[in-house]
Residue, then its C-alpha position, 0 to 999 in steps of 0.5 A: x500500500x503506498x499513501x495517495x498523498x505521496x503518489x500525487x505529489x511525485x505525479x504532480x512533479x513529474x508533470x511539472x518537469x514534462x512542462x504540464x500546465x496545473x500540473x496538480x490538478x491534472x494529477x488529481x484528475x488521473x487519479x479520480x480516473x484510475x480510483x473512480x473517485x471524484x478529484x476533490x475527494x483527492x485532496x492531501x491529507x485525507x490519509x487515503x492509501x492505494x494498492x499496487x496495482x492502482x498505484x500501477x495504473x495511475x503511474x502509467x495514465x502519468x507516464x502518457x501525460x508526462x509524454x504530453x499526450x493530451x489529458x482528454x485522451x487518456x480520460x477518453x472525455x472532453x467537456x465542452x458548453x458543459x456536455x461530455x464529448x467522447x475524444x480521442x485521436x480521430x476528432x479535434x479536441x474540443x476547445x475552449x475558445x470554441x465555445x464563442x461560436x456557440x454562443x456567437x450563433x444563439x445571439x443571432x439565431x433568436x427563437x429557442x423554439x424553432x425548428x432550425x435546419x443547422x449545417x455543421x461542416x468539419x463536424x469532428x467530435x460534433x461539439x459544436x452542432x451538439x451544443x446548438x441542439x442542446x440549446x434549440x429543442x426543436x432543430x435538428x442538424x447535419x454535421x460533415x466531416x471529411x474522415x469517416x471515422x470523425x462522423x462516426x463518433x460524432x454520431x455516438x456522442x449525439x446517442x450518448x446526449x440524446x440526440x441521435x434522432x435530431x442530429x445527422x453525421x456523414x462523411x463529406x467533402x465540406x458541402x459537396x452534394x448536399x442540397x441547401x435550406x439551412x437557417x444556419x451554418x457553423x465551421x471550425x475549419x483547419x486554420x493553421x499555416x503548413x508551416x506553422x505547424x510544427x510549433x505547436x503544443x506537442x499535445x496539438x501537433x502530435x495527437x490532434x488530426x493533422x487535417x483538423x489543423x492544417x489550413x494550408x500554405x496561409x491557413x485560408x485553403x478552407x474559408x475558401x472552400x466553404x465561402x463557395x458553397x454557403x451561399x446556395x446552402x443558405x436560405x435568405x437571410x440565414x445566418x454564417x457563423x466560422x471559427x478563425x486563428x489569431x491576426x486572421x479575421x481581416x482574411x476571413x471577411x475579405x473571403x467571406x465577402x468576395x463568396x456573396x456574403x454580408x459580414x454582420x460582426x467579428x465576435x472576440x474570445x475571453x482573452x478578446x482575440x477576434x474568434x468568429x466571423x459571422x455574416x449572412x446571406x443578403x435577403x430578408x433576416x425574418x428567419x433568424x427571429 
């Protein structure tokens, strides 16, 4: 038996070295993991000890961290606009940041009770779609993704939250083949430059999926793609709302424009770097009310 106090502050160590942010908490998030305990139940002091083969176990969950595998892997969950996403190497991580969208898109889609037809194009682990039906109880929705194995467990989250039946997930180039009429569409599209890539996170660089992040030679490849397609997916007046990289909304707008569409506004994050473009299809806006 060892002391539970003692193996988390050696894991906490460990992950500080490996250059882990809250290197403490993240310790106690394995360990509720591996104990099936909830994290606040771990705090020092409490005289709890653990067996080998827990000891073993959570040991090893420490050795992946410390590797900068990202927490959400190992956990197998992400919690996002406070829902469970199940993640792993097929899908983007859900981030933070992404939530702007989120609510980005209820400011500008009144009428909680409608009956929305939503688009969600490079769908990943569904997040985003998911969200919005959580929040709008009678649309429904058909989120894209260019890997098939992103849709399919875009489709398990949707069972997993209940609402398989209101949401739909294929696989798809962006919006090739699909028919329009959506009151609304959301994208969190790859946005980072080829060349920019290898600078990120090692949790990002090395376990997100590379066309996740992958914008191209300027980041911009995507926008254009989709700015080609949404005006003939957009019923008048229907609403744009994209994800986009830091120094990036200027680009954006431009592309967005150029496609037919009316830019309305740039949202910011929490941080208050610009994060979603939103703009419309010109024609009556009475849809969104």
């Amino acid at each position: 038996m060892a002391e539970l106090s003692t193996v988390l502050r050696e894991a906490g160590q460990r992950l500080r070295q490996a250059g882990v942010e809250a290197p403490s908490r993240e310790a106690r998030l394995l360990a509720g993991a591996v104990l099936a305990a909830a994290p606040a139940a771990l705090i020092a002091g409490s005289g709890r000890t653990i067996d080998a083969d827990q000891r073993d176990r959570l040991e090893a969950a420490v050795d992946r961290r410390a590797a900068r595998e990202p927490l959400s892997h190992i956990l197998g969950r992400r919690e996002f606009w406070s829902l469970e996403f199940r993640v792993d190497g097929s899908v983007l991580d859900p981030r933070p940041d992404s939530e702007t969208l989120v609510e980005a898109g209820l400011a500008a889609l009144a009428g909680r009770d409608r009956p929305w037809r939503l688009l969600d194009l490079g769908t990943g682990s569904g997040c985003l779609l998911l969200a919005l039906l959580s929040e709008y109880r009678k649309a429904s929705g058909i989120g894209v993704d260019l890997a098939p194995g992103a849709a399919m467990a875009a489709r398990h989250n949707a069972a997993r939250l209940g609402l398989g039946e209101r949401a739909f997930f294929v696989a798809g180039d962006w919006a090739a083949g699909l028919a329009g009429g959506f009151d609304a569409i959301v994208a969190n599209p790859p946005y980072i430059a080829t060349g920019e890539l290898a600078a990120l996170m090692p949790e990002v660089r090395d376990h997100d999926p590379r066309r996740a992040l992958d914008g191209g030679a300027d980041g911009l490849e995507a926008y254009r793609a989709i700015a080609r397609d949404v005006p003939r997916l957009l019923v008048p007046g229907g609403l744009l709302a994209t994800e986009i990289g830091a120094g990036q909304a200027d680009s954006v707008v431009e592309i967005i424009r150029a496609g037919g569409l009316a830019v309305e506004r740039v949202a910011p994050d929490l941080a208050g770097i610009a994060r979603v473009v939103l703009a419309c299809r010109l024609g009556s806006d009475r849809a969104r009310h």
